[in-house]
C-alpha positions in Angstrom: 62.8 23.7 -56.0 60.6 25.3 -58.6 60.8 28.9 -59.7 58.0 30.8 -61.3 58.8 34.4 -63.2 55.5 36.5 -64.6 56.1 39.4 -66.5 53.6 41.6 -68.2 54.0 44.4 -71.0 51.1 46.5 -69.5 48.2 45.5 -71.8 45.5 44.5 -70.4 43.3 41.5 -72.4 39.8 43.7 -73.6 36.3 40.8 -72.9 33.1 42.1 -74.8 30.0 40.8 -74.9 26.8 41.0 -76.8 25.1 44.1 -76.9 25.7 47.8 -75.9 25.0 49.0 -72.4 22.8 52.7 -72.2 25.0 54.6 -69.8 22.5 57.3 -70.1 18.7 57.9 -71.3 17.2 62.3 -71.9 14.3 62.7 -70.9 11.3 62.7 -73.9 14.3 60.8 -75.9 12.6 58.2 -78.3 15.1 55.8 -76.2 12.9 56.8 -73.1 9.6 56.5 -74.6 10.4 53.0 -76.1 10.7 52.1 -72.3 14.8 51.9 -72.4 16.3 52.9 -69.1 20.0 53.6 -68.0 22.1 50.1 -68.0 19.9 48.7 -70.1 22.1 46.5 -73.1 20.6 46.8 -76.6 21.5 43.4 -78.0 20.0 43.1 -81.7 18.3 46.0 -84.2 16.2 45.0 -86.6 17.3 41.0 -85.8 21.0 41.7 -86.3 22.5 40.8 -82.9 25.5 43.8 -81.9 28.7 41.9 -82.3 31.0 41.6 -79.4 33.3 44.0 -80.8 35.9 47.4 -79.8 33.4 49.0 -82.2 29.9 48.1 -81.1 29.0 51.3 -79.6 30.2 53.0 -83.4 28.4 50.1 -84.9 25.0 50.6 -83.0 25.0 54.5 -83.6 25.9 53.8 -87.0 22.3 51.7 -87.4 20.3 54.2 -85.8 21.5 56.7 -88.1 21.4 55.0 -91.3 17.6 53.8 -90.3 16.4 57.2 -89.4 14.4 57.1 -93.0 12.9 53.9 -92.0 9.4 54.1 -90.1 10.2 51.5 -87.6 13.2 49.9 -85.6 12.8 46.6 -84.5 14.7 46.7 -81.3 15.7 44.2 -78.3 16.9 45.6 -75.4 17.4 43.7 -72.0 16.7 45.4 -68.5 18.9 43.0 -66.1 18.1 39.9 -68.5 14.6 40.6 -68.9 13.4 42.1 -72.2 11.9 45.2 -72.5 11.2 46.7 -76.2 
């Protein structure tokens, strides 16, 4: 006879990948013109890759802020795998 017993503590185990998914683009946004769409994932700026992290949303906003002063943004976005900017 074999007797199994699972028991959880109600915390679910968090997976995160690379990259932050665009839940949402305005229109005439620099986002739009740059050819993002909605659920597209930004995965690097400026050749740093976005972490799989709790804090990569923070993180990415972060970026765009601090390189407001710069002229350009090397981004890499992916539009269902395929790259797009």
């Amino acid at each position: 006879m074999c007797v199994l017993q699972v028991s959880t503590v109600g915390v679910t185990e968090s997976k995160f990948s690379t990259g932050v998914v665009i839940p949402q683009v305005f229109e005439g946004a620099v986002g739009q013109m740059a050819g993002i769409q909605e659920g597209d994932t930004i995965m690097k700026l400026n050749g740093r890759f976005l972490k799989p992290s709790m804090t990569a949303v923070n993180d990415l906003v972060n970026y765009i802020k601090c390189a407001l002063l710069q002229p350009f943004l090397d981004c890499t976005a992916c539009s269902h795998g395929v790259p797009v900017c």
